[in-house]
Steps between C-alpha positions, in 0.01 A plus 500: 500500500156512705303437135763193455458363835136498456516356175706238602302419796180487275629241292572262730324230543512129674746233318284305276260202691373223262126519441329212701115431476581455879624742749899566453732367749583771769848312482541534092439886592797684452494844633764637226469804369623591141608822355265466173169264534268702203317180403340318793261210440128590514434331835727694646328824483193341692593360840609139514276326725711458817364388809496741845821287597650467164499898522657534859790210415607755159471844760769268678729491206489862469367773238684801341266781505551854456419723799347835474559770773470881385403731228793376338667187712521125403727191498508172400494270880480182593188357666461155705294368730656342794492431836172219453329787354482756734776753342561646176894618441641690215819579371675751308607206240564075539835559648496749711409405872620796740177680412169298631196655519142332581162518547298280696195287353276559777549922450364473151112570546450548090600459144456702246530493160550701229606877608318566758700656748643843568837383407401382162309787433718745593794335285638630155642175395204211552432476124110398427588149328675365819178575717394158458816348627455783803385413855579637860482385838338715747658468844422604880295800681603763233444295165844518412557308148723320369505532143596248241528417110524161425714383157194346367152394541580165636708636793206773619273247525722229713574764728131624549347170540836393736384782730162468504499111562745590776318818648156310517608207626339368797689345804377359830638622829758270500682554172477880561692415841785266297537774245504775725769270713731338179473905367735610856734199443557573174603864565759398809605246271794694364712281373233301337608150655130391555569515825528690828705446788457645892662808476299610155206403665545697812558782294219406299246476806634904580415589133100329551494727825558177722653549830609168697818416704722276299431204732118447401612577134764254578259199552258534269758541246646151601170317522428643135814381332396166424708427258826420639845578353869416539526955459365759728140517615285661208162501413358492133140667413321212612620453855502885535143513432424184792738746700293837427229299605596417810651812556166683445266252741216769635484463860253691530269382298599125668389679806182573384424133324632381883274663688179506349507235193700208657300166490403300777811274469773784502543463110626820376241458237193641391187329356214548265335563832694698700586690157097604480507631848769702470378669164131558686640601869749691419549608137129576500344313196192326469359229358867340429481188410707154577569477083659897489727381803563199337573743168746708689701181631558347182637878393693619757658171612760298408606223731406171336380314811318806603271523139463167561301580817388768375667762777716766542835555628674847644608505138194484330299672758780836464451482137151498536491830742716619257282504226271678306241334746608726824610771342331785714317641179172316557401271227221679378653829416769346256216499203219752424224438789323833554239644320590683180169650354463739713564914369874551461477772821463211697816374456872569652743533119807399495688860360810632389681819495740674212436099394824616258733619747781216569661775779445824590234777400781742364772304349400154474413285224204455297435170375282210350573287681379648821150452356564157437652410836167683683280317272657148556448594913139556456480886478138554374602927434778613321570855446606692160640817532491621123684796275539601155786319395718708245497281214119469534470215686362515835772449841442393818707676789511716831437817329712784554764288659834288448306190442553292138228501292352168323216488217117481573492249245780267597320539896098375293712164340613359809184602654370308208684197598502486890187669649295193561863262561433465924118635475172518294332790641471805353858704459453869553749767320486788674609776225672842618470673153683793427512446103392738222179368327741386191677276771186397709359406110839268438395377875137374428638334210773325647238363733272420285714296272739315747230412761181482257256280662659493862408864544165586692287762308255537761217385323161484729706669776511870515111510642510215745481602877783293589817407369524156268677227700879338478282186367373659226781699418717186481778484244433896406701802527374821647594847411507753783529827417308849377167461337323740262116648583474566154548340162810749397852580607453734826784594759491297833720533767832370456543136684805643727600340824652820626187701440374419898686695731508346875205709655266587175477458169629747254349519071689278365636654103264365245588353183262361185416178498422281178172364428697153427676478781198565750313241315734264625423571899248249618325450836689703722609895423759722667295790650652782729389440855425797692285427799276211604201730503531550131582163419170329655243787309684454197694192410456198329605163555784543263673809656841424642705705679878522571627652817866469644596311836480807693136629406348155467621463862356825624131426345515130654578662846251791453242324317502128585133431365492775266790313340394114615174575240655666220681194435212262546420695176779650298906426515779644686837523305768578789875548397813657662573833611728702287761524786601106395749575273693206584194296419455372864089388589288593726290280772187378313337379787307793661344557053416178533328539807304794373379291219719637190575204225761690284790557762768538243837412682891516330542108407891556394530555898525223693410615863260375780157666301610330201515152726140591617362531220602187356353372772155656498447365105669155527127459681292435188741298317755733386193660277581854555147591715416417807127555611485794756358385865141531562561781730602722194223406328141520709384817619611476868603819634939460473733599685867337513631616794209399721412174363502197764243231471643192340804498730704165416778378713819421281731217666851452268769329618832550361663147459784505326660561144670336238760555274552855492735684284772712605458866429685691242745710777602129717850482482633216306397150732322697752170324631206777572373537820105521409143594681180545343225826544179461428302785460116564458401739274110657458263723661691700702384319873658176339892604369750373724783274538685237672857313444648206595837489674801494330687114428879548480666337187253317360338570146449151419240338761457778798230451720272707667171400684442834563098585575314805395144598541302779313196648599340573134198725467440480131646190336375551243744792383752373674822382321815289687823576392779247601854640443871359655802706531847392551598715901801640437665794659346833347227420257331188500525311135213399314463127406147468365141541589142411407154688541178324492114642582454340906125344285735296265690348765471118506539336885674283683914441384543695189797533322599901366695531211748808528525770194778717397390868552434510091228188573721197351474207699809423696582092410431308782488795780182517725343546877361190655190628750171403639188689429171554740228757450234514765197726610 
């Protein structure tokens, strides 16, 4: 029955189109399907030539498509794109319509091809001539897929270049607002009439975390239903978008274009020259010019009579300090701006732990896809943790534990495909090898023959006095790992993580290590750290040492300089103490502080160290290193607790917020009471925090103007992290956060977008607050 089904579902095919020198008529496209189709014309194999819209009107119409799920799971479903393109829904068949699932556009972050994801390679019944008709769509924090076969050639490609037209697609503020807005009304729009009338709307406004008495509600609702009829009041999309808008008015950003930006004849507008001002007084550019505020007018407004003049409104003036413009990461540290030929020591990495752990360190899953997800965030370190696989290919897993196990080779392919996707500088795979020589032989030449050419091979390195740089390591891959004295298999000592005990080091077990597989370490070596004494008479540049949390904290404490120089010099791999079973992270800050680059952390976690470190390497452009302070790197005496001479004085005001979600435990149409803490993390003079008060039922536009000062010692290593909680009785609910270095702050009013604790942007959430830094 399963060979028939798939058989059948194979020979299907699209009912016939007539060959046209021109593009066919999406209308003459009938999306039949027919039991037997064994002769197809020629052109049909290739991909007619439909346009980017062409393909999104025939997603409409719906595609049957089998969907895989398993080792040994699939159906046949119904797929359509609805809702103006934001939502995908299947269906068990065409008629049945109790069962609706869906999956929403803006979740998919890739498409794949082919099969190329642990569902498809895990399955027994994905037979090798459908891979071409294969694809899958890769959705939210965890890379979940979705994964598809299409009937035909024809039908893969619609839906691939449907999706990616739709996922690249660029809209201004203001269509992102109407979607956003026309998205809600369709969803409270239950009986599909087109339109909504006061009570669906209040209930509506409870669902978007809107608290108002019914009597405001009341008249705006009345002074948006233009459209008068003999029936009930009722609004359709279009007047509930004019009454979103004027539900959603900022006061207190009208406050702010009151006070300070009104002209001289009370217009509540602002000109070219009032616009300049404001950019130089208080947002703290230079050299602005009349033509970029000019620039910014024509894109942020949208009153007629106002481009006309060429001024803003409130409207266009809140889009504008809504935009990328005031977001409160400073222009400059969105791309690459910091020197990157400097040695590699000089540089903070972006690291991971167990990079194929989804869960736990004792029963949790190995996977692929962690690697890509890490890789697609900017981790510049993954770690391997590799066995002898029984059937004598290579695994990767948490060894003597619970954990699945996945192949080497499987883990080098995706490498392969996504280690330069969010950066080009240099990715590092840090190998923990505990494979026979046989296996560690299979190793070198999986390596060698998926990643050929990307691979570093040292060449011109190994007697420099300093480490190469991320610039001329770009686009290469770096093996970490043991390296041979000699030219012949020797025994080393075995790459273990739970060789270091908390106070000392014990041997670690040695095992032989394979000429081919130490030819593949370049640059940078593991080496057994054992004091700094040793390390300064006898290592080179390319020594790197591992040492848990607890140890690494102990030198940094006991040995700030001792520690400060040996990674001016040589690298610093940090990771988690044993203890973490349950994969939690540890606070990178203090390693940072003490100069480590490698500070491996648990990225399957989502936790407040995981939020800071996002927000120490979004300050290079996302590349994955971040150039150390000069403190860390001249040959000043350094000590972290006693450091206090660029003291800056840090002046945030808490404004308000917008938009924010309701948690996961808020009863059905409760509004969340929120307040925001904003902690300082670095040296250990600077950590502290402050909140704001509490505003009661209010997610939607709560406001604040609460005032905090901080007394900063060492901006430099100083990171703000911004996170709101929903008050309730017990413990306090999480609603989202953000962490940024205090360096990359821009100043002035600066908009800060809120994150889910796994780092997805929340839509639309974010703090409104003013920024000053002085001496």
């Amino acid at each position: 029955m399963e060979d028939a089904l798939w058989q059948d579902f194979n020979n299907y095919g699209p009912a016939p189109i007539q060959k046209t020198s021109s593009v066919p008529n999406i209308s003459a496209f009938s999306h039949r399907y027919v039991s037997i189709r064994r002769h197809r014309p020629s052109w049909v194999l290739g991909t007619p030539r439909y346009t980017d819209e062409q393909c999104v009107e025939l997603m409409k119409k719906g595609t049957r498509m089998i969907k895989v799920r398993g080792k040994s799971w699939y159906k046949i479903r119904n797929f359509r794109l609805e809702d103006e393109g934001f939502y995908i829904r299947y269906h068990p068949s065409r008629k049945a319509k109790s069962r609706n699932n869906f999956v929403a556009v803006r979740m998919v972050h890739e498409i794949r091809t082919g099969y190329n994801t642990d569902v498809f390679r895990h399955s027994n019944k994905c037979k090798p001539n459908l891979e071409p008709q294969a694809f899958s769509l890769i959705i939210g924090k965890t890379n979940k897929s979705l994964d598809l076969i299409a009937a035909n050639k024809v039908d893969v490609q619609v839906w691939i270049r449907g999706l990616r037209y739709l996922l690249k697609e660029k809209l201004n503020f203001q269509q992102q607002q109407i979607r956003w807005i026309k998205t809600y009304f369709n969803i409270a729009d239950k009986n599909n009439d087109k339109v909504l009338n006061f009570d669906e709307t209040v209930k509506l406004l409870k669902r978007m975390n809107i608290q108002m008495n019914k009597k405001q509600v009341s008249a705006l609702f009345d002074a948006a239903d233009t459209k008068i009829t003999d029936g009930p009041k009722v609004l359709d999309i279009d007047e509930f978008v004019e009454f979103y808008e004027m539900l959603t008015e900022r006061h207190d950003i009208k406050a702010i274009m009151n006070e300070s930006l009104t002209n001289s004849d009370n217009q509540s507008y602002i000109s070219v020259e009032k616009l300049k001002d404001f950019l130089q007084a208080e947002q703290g550019w230079t050299d602005v010019s009349d033509e970029t505020c000019e620039a910014f007018i024509a894109t942020y407004e949208t009153n007629e009579a106002a481009l006309q003049e060429s001024v803003l409104t409130l409207s266009g003036f809140t889009k504008f300090l809504l935009s990328e413009h005031c977001a409160i990461l400073d222009t400059i540290h969105r791309t690459v701006h910091q020197n990157m030929t400097l040695p590699l020591s000089y540089y903070y990495i972006s690291s991971s732990h167990n990079t194929y752990l989804e869960g736990d360190q004792l029963v949790g899953k190995s996977s692929v896809e962690s690697y890509i997800r890490v890789l697609q965030k900017g981790c510049r370190c993954v770690e391997l943790d590799i066995w002898d696989g029984t059937d004598g290919e290579p695994i990767i897993y948490h060894g003597h534990t619970l954990t699945t196990k996945i192949y080497f080779k499987d883990v080098i392919s995706a490498i392969k495909e996504y280690a330069f996707t969010a950066s080009p500088y240099p990715l590092i795979l840090s190998f923990e090898n505990h494979c026979s020589v046989r296996q560690q032989e299979t190793m070198a030449n999986h390596l060698r023959n998926i990643l050929g050419e990307m691979m570093f091979d040292g060449t011109g390195t190994w007697n420099e006095l300093s480490l190469p740089s991320p610039e001329r390591l770009k686009h290469r891959i770096i093996v970490k790992g043991k390296k041979l004295a000699s030219h012949s298999e020797e025994e080393v000592s075995d790459e273990d993580e739970t060789a270091e005990t908390e106070q000392n080091v014990r041997s670690p077990p040695k095992i032989r290590l394979a000429k081919q597989l130490s030819d593949m370490v370049s640059v940078i070596k593991s080496t057994q750290f054992k004091n700094f004494r040793i390390s300064e008479a006898s290592f080179t540049c390319h020594e790197c040492c591992s040492l848990n949390e607890n140890r690494a904290q102990q030198l940094s404490v006991s040995y700030p300089n001792e520690m400060k120089d040996f990674n001016k010099r040589n690298i610093f791999r940090i990771f988690p103490a044993g203890s973490r079973a349950d994969s939690s992270n540890y606070n990178p800050v203090p390693l940072w502080n003490a100069g480590c680059q490698i500070v491996a952390l648990n990225w399957q976690t989502g936790d407040q160290h995981m939020d800071i470190n996002r927000g120490l390497f979004q300050s290079n452009g996302h590349c994955g290193y971040v150039l150390k302070p000069r403190l860390l790197l001249d040959d000043e005496t350094y000590d972290p607790t006693k450091i206090d001479w660029s003291v800056k004085s840090l002046h945030i005001t808490i404004i308000s917020a917008n938009q924010l979600p309701k948690t996961n435990s808020s009863d059905r149409g409760e509004i969340i009471d929120p307040y925001v803490q904003l902690h300082i993390v670095g040296v250990a003079q600077d950590c502290t925090w402050m909140k704001t008060k509490t505003v009661v039922n209010n997610g939607f536009n709560p406001v604040w103007n609460t005032s905090m000062l901080f007394q900063i010692s060492t901006p430099e290593l100083a990171i703000a992290r911004f996170a709101v909680f929903d008050d309730d009785p017990g413990q306090d609910d999480f609603i989202g956060q953000y962490s940024i270095p205090v360096w990359c702050m821009g100043l002035g009013f600066r908009h800060v977008p809120l994150l889910t604790k796994d780092g997805d942007v929340i839509p639309k959430a974010n703090i409104f607050i003013h920024v000053r830094i002085t001496d």
